[in-house]
C-alpha positions as CSV (number, residue, x, y, z in Angstrom):
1,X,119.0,102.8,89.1
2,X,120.9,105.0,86.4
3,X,124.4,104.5,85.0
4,X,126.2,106.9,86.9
5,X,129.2,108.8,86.2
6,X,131.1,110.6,88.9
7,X,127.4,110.2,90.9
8,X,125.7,112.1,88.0
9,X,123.1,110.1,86.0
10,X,124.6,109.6,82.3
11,X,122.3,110.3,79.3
12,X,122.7,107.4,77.8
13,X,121.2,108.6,74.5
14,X,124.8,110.5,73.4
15,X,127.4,109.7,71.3
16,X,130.0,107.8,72.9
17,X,132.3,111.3,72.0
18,X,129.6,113.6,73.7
19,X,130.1,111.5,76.6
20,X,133.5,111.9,77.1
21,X,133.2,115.6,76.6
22,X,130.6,115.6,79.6
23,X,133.7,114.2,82.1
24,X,137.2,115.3,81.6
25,X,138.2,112.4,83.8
26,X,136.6,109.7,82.0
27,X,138.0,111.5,78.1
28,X,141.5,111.6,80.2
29,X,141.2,107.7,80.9
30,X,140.6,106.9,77.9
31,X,143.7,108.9,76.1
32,X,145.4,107.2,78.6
33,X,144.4,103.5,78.2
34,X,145.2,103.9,74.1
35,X,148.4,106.1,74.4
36,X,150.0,102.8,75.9
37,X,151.1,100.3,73.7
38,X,149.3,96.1,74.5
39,X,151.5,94.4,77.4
40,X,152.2,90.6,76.5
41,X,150.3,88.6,79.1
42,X,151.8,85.1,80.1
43,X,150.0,81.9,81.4
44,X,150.8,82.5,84.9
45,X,148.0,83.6,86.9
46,X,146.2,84.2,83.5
47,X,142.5,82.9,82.3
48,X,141.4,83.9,78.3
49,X,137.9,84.8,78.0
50,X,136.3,84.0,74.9
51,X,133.3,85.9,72.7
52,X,130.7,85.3,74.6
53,X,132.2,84.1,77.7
54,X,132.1,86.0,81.0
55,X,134.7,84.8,84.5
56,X,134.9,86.1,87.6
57,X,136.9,86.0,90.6
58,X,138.1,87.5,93.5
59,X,141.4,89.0,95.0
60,X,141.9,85.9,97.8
61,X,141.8,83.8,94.1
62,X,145.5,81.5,94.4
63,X,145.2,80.5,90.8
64,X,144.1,83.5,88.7
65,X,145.0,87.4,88.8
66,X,144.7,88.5,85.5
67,X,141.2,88.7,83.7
68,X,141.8,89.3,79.9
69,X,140.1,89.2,76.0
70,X,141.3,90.3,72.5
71,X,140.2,89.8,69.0
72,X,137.6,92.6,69.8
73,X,136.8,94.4,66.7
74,X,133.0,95.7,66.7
75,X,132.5,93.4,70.0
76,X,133.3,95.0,73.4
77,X,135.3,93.9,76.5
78,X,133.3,94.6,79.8
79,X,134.6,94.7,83.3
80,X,132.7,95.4,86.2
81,X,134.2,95.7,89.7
82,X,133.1,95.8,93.0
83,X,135.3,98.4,94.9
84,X,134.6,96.5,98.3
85,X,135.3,93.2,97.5
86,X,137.8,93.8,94.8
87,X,135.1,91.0,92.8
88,X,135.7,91.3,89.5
89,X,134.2,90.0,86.1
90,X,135.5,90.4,82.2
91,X,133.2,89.5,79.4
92,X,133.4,89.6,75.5
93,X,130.3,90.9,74.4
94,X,129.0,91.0,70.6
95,X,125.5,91.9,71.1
96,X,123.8,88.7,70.9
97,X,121.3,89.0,74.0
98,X,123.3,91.8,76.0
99,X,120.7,92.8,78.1
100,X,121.1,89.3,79.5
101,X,124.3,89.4,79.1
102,X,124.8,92.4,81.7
103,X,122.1,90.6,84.1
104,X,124.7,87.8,84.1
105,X,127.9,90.1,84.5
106,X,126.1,91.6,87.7
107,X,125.2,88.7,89.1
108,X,128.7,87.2,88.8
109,X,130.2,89.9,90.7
110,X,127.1,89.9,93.3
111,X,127.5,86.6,94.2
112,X,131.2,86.5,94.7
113,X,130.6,90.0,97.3
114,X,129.7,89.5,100.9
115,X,130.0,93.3,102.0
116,X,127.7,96.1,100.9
117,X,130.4,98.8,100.9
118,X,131.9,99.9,98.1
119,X,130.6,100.4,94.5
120,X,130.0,98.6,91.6
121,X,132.4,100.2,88.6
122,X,132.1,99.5,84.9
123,X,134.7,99.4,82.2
124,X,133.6,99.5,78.8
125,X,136.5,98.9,75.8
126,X,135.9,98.2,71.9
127,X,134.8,98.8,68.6
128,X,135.6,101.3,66.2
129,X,134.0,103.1,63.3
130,X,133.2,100.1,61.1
131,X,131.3,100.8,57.7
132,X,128.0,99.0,59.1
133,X,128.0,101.0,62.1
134,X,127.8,97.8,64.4
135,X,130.3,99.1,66.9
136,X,128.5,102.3,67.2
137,X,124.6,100.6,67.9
138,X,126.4,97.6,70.5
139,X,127.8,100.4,72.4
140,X,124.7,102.3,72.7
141,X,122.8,99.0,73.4
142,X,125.3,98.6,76.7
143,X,124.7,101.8,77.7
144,X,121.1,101.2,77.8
145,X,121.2,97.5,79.5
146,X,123.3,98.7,82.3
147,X,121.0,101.8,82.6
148,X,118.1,99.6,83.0
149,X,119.9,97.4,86.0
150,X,118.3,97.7,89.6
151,X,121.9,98.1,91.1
152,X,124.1,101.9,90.8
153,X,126.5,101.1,88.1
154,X,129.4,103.6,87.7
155,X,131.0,104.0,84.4
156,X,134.4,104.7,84.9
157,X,136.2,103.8,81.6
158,X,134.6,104.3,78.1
159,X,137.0,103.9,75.0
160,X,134.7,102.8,72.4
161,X,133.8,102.8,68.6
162,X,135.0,107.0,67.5
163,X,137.3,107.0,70.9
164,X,138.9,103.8,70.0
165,X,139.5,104.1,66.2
166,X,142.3,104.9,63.7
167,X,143.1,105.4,60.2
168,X,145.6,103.1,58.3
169,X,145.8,103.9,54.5
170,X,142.1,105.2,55.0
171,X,141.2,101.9,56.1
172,X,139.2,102.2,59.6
173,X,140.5,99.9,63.0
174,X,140.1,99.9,66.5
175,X,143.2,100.9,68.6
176,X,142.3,98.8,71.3
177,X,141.6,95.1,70.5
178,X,142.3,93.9,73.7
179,X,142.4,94.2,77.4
180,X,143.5,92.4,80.7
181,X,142.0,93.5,84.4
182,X,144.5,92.8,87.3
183,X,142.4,91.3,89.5
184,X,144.0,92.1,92.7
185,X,144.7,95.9,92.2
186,X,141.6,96.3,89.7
187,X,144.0,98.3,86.8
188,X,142.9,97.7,83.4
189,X,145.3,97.5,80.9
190,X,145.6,97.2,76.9
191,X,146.9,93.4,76.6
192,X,147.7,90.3,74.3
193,X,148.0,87.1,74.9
194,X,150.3,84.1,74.2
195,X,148.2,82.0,76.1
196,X,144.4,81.0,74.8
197,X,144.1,77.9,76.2
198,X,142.4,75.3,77.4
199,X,140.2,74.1,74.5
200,X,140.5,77.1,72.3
201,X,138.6,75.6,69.2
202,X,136.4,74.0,71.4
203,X,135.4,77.0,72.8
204,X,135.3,78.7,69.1
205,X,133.2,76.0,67.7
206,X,130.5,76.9,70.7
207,X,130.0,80.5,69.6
208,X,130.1,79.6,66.0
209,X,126.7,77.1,66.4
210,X,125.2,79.9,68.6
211,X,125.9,79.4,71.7
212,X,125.0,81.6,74.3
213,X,127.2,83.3,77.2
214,X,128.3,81.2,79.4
215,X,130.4,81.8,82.7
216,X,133.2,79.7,82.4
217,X,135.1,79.8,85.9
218,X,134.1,78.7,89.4
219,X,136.3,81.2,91.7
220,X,135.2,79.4,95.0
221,X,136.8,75.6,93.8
222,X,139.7,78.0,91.5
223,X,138.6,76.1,88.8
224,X,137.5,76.6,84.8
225,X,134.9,74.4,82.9
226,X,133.8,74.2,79.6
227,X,130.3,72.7,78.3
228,X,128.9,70.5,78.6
229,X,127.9,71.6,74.9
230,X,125.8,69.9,72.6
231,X,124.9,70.9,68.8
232,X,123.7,69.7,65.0
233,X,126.6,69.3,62.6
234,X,127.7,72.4,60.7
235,X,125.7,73.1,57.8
236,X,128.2,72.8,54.5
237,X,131.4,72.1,56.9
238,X,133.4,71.0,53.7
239,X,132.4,73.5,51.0
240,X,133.2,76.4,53.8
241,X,136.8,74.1,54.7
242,X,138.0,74.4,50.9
243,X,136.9,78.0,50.1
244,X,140.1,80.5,49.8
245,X,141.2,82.7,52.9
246,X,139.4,85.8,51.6
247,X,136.4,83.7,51.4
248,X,136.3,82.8,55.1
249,X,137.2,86.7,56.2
250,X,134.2,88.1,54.3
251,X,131.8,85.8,55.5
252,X,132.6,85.0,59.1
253,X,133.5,88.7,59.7
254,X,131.7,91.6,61.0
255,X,134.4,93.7,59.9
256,X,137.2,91.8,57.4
257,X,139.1,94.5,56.7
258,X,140.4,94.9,60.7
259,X,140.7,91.4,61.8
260,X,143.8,90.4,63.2
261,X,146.4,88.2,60.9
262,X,145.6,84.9,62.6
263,X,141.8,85.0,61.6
264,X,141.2,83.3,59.1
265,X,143.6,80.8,60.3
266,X,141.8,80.5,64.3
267,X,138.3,80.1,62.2
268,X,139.7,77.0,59.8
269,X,140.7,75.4,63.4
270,X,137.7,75.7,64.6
271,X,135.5,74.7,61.5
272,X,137.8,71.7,61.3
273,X,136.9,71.0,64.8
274,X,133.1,71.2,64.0
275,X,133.6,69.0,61.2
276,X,135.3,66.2,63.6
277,X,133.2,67.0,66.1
278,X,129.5,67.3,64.6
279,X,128.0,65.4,67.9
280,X,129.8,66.8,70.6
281,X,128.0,64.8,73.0
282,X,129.3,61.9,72.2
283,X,132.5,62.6,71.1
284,X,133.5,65.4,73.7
285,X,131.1,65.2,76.4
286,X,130.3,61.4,76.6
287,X,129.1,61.6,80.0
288,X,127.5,64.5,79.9
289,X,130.3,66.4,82.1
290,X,131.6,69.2,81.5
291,X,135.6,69.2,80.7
292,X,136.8,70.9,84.0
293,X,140.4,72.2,84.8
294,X,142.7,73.7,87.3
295,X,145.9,75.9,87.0
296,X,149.4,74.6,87.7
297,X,151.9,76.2,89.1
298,X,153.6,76.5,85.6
299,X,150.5,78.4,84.9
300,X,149.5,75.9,82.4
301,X,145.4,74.0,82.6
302,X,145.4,70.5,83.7
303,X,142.8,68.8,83.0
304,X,140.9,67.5,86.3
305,X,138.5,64.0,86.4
306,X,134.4,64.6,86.9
C-alpha cells in the first residue's frame, strides 16, 4: 500500500520541501518540532539507540518510556507508531540496507500489536543540506522503502535535509540532531542525552566493522542485549589511533564540518576498543551469549547472567 498522508497517497518522487507544501499540517509540525530548543533526557525510563540500531516497546513497558537517538547528521531518526497499541519503534538509519531496514522497523511494531485498530504512523527526522547531497538521496530512499511496504503507513512528521537545515558562518547543519518518542503518550520531541549507555563503544565498534541493524531490546522480558558480535581485527587500528583529530573527522565523517564536539573523541574510544578487542568472540562474547541487561530503578543497566 502507499505512504499516506492525511489518507492521500504521497508522491514520493518530491522534494522533501514540495511535500510539506502539499500539507499545511505536516509543514506546521515540522516548524514546531525545530522552533523548540533539545530537552536533556535522563537515565530514568530511558534506552539510547545507536546508528543502526532499532527498539521497540510498548506502553504496559515498567522499565522504558522514552525511545531516543542523536548524533544524526545526514542519517535519519525513524519512529513508527501504532495508534492502537501505542507500539512503538525508534531507529537510526544511515542508508546502509534501508529497505530492510524499514521491513524490520514494521515488524517490530507488528509483533508487539495484538489489535487491528488503529494506524500505523511514521515520523521521519534528519539530515540537512550536506555538500554530497547524502541527506537529500537517504530521505528520498525512505520515502520509497516505506511506499513499497504491504501495510498503510501514514507519514505524520517529516523534518528532513532543506526543512531541517541552518546556516552558521555559511557553513551548512542540521537543526535537529536528535530526538526522543515518549512512549506512553507517543509525543516526539527534539532531545539529548546524558545517558548512552550500556556498552557504548561496544556498540560503536559494531557499526564501524559493518554491522548490520540490529534490534536491540526485548519489550516482553523488559530487557536490552547486545551481540553476540563477532568480527576481523581493524585494518591499520594504530596508524588510524595516532593520526591528528582533523584526520579522524575527515575520514570517518559523512559530513565533518557538522559533527558534534565529542566526535572525534566517541570515535578514538571506539577504535581503541577495536584495537583491544580484535576477536570479540573470545574476549567479549566467550560463550557465545549475548551481553544482556535490565534497568534499575536508578534508571542505570545492570548487567544480568545468560
Amino acid at each position: 500500500m502507499p505512504l499516506l498522508i492525511d489518507s492521500r497517497r504521497l508522491d514520493v518522487s518530491l522534494p522533501a520541501a514540495r511535500i510539506l507544501q502539499t500539507c499545511p499540517e505536516l509543514e506546521e509540525r515540522a516548524r514546531i518540532l525545530k522552533s523548540k530548543p533539545p530537552q536533556i533526557v535522563g537515565a530514568n525510563g530511558f534506552l539510547y539507540v545507536q546508528q543502526r540500531e532499532l527498539a521497540a516497546t510498548t506502553p504496559t513497558d515498567s522499565s522504558v518510556s522514552i525511545l531516543g537517538s542523536e548524533d544524526a547528521t545526514t542519517c535519519h531518526i525513524i519512529v513508527l507508531r501504532h495508534t492502537g497499541s501505542g507500539a512503538t519503534c525508534l531507529a537510526h538509519c544511515d542508508g546502509s540496507d534501508s529497505e530492510t531496514e524499514a521491513e524490520a522497523i514494521i515488524q517490530a511494531v507488528k509483533s508487539l500489536t495484538k489489535t487491528t485498530e488503529g494506524r500505523l504512523e511514521l515520523h521521519i527526522v534528519g539530515g540537512f543540506n550536506d555538500q554530497r547531497q547524502l541527506s537529500m538521496k537517504l530521505s528520498r530512499q525512505l520515502l520509497k522503502v516505506f511506499h513499497k511496504q504491504a501495510e498503510d503507513v501514514h507519514l505524520v512528521t517529516f523534518c528532513v535535509t532543506d526543512i531541517n537545515d541552518r546556516k552558521e558562518n555559511g557553513i551548512h547543519l542540521p537543526i535537529i540532531y536528535g530526538i526522543a518518542v515518549n512512549v506512553k503518550t507517543g509525543e516526539i520531541f527534539n532531545a539529548t542525552f546524558a545517558d548512552r549507555q550500556p556498552d557504548e563503544d561496544l556498540r560503536s565498534a559494531y557499526i564501524l566493522t559493518g554491522g548490520r541493524m540490529v534490534n536491540i531490546y526485548d519489550a516482553e522480558a523488559e530487557q536490552l542485549s547486545i551481540g553476540p558480535y563477532s568480527w576481523l581485527p581493524f585494518p591499520n587500528i594504530d596508524f588510524w589511533l595516532n593520526q591528528e583529530d582533523k584526520q579522524i573527522l575527515e575520514c570517518f565523517s559523512t559530513s565533518p564540518q557538522a559533527e558534534p564536539p565529542h566526535f572525534v573523541q566517541h570515535m578514538k574510544s571506539s577504535l581503541r576498543y577495536l584495537k583491544d578487542n580484535p576477536l570479540p568472540q573470545v574476549s567479549v562474547f566467550p560463550n557465545g551469549k549475548p551481553r544482556s541487561y535490565k534497568k534499575k530503578s536508578d534508571g542505570q543497566w545492570e548487567m544480568i547472567k545468560n
